[in-house]
N, C-alpha and C positions, 0 to 999 in steps of 0.2 A: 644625239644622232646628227651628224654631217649631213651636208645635204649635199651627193655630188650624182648631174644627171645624169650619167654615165654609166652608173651602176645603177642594178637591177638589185632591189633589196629584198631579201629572203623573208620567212614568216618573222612579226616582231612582238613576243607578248610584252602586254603592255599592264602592269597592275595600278590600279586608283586607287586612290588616294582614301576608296570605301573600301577596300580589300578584296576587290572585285579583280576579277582576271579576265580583260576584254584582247579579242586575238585581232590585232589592226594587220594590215598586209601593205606594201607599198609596190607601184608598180612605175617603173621610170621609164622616160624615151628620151630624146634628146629634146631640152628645155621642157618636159612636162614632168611632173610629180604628181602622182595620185594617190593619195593615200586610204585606203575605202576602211569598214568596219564589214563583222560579217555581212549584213547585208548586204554590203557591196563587193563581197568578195561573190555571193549568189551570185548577183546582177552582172559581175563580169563573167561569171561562169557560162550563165543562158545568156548573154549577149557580149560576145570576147570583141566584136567591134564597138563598144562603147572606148575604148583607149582612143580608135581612130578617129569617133565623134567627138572626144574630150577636143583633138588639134586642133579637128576644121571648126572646133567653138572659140578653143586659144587665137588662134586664124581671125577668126570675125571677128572677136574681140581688142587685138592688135589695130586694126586695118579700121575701125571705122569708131572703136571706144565710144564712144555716146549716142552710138545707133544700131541699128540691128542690122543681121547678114543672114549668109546662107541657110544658118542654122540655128543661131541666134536669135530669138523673137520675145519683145517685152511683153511679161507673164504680169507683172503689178512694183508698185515702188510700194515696199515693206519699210516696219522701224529702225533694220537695221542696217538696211542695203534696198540695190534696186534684184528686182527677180526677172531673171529670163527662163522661157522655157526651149526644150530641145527634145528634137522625136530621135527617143534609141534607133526606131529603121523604119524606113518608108513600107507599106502596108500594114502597120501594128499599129494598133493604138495604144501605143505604152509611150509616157512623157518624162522627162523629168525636169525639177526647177533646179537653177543653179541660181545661186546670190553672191553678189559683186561684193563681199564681206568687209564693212570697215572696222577691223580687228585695232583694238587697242594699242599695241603694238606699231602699229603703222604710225601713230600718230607720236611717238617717242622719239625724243633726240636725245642720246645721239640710240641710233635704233638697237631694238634688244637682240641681243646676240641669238642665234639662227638655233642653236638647241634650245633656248627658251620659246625659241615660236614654234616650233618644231610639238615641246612639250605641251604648248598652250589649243595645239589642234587636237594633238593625241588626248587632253583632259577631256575636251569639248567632246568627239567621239564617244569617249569612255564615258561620261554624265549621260550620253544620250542613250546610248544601250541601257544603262541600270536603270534610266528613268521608263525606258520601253519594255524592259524586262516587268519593273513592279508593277508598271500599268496591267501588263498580260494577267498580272496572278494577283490584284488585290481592286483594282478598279472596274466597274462595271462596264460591260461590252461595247458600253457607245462611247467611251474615254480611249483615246487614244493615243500614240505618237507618231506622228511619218517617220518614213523612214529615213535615216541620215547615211547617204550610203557614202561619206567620204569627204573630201578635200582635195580639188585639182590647186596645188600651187606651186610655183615659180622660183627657183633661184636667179638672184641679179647676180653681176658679175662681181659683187662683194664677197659673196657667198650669203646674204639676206636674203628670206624671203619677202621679193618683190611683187606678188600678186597672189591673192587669196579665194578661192570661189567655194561652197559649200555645195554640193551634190546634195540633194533634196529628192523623196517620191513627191509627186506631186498633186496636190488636195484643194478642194475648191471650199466655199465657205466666205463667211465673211467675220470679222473681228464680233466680241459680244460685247463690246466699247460700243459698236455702233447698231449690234443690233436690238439691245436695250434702251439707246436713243432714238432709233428712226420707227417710224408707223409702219414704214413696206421693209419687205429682205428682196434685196437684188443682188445676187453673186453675178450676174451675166449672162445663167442656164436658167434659174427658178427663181419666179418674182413673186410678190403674193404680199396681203396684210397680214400683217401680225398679229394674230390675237392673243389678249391679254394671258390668257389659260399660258398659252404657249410659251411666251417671254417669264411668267412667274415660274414654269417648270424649267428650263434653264437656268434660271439666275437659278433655285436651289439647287440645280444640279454642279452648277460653281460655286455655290458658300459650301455645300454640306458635301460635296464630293473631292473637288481638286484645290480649295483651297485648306479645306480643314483636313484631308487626307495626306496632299502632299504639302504641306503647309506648317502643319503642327503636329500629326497625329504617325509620323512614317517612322519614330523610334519606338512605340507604344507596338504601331504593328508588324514592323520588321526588325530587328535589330543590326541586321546587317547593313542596312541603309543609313545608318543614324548619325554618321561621325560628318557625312556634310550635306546640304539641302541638296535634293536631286533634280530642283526646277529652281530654277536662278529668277523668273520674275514671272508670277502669276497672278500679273494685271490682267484685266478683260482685255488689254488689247491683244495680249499673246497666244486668247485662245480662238479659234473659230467656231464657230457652228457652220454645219456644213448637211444640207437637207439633200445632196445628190445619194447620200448613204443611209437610207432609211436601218433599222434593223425591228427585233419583234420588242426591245424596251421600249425605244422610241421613234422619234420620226427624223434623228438628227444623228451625228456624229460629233462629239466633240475633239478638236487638235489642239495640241498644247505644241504653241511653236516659240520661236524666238528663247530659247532654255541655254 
């Protein structure tokens, strides 16, 4: 796929590499590219000014790169990138994160040709839907995945993409890297000691749920999922626990991020 901003790109199906058929949509303005997944084809639906939020974010991120703007506001520096967040519309409390993505690709000389970066977003999407799909239908309720509602990125005047941001829902929590190491959980909202009960029923709920599920066990119980792993690194750092989301199994949510 070309990537010219000019043009408005029609529906794109896109099939994985799992034999999955994910419906990506792209939507262009002059110098913005956005590429969503269903989800974010929703979220543009119930909010058609998120394109104009996408600029005024491109905007603050131009103009001030290593600091925050109008709209612009640092959410946390992740392992893979820094994360800012941004409000769809003033009186809603609906957020989302974007992350300053340092994509492999950037870091290539001489840089990889624009259909390969082009294909390395559309996989990235596509892994995440199948990974959100199985979670729906084989992992228990408090397992989850945010939502990935897209890719705002950038053509330079090579015709490379020159800038990469991932559209994220956004979820609170903190890593189980460190909520297995520390005595208290502080995400910022909810503080409190940890007891031991607590931390040993999480850590099972990561050996015997998401690591031995999506881990080893996801050709035994889907076969459709089997030809590639559909979580690329499920170290404690990649997952949160997240106690703003109680439900009636338990008193947490788990997120499986960075995939």
């Amino acid at each position: 796929m070309m990537i010219k901003s000019e043009v408005f790109y029609p529906k794109i199906a896109y099939v994985s590499e799992r034999n999955g058929t994910v419906d990506l949509r792209a939507f262009a303005t002059p110098n913005v590219i956005v590429l969503v997944s269903p989800s974010g084809q929703e979220l543009v639906r119930q909010n058609p000014d998120i394109l104009l939020l996408l600029k005024s974010y491109r905007a603050d991120f131009e103009a001030l790169r290593d600091s925050e703007g109008i709209v612009r506001k640092l959410f946390k520096i992740g392992n893979e990138g820094i994360l800012y967040e941004v409000k769809i519309l003033k009186g809603k409390n609906v957020s989302l994160v974007l992350k300053e993505y340092n994509l492999p690709f950037q870091q290539t000389r001489p840089a990889m040709p624009v259909e390969k970066q082009a294909a390395f977003l559309k996989e990235t999407l596509t892994r995440t839907e199948h990974l959100k799909a199985f979670c729906q239908e084989y992992m228990p309720e408090y397992i989850g995945v945010p939502e990935h509602y897209g890719f705002l990125y950038l053509p330079g005047e090579d015709g490379n993409i020159r800038e990469c941001v991932l559209i994220m829902q956004k979820v609170n929590g903190v890593t189980l890297e460190n909520f297995f190491l520390e005595s208290r959980y502080d995400d910022g909202t909810n503080k409190f000691v940890v007891p031991g009960t607590l931390r040993d029923m999480a850590r099972c709920d990561y050996e015997q749920e998401i690591k031995a599920r999506l881990g080893y066990n996801v050709q035994q119980t889907d076969s459709r999922y089997a030809s590639h792993p559909l979580a690329s690194d499920l170290f404690e750092r990649n997952v949160l626990i997240d106690f703003s989301q109680p439900n009636e199994l338990r008193p947490y949510t788990l997120w499986l991020i960075d995939q």
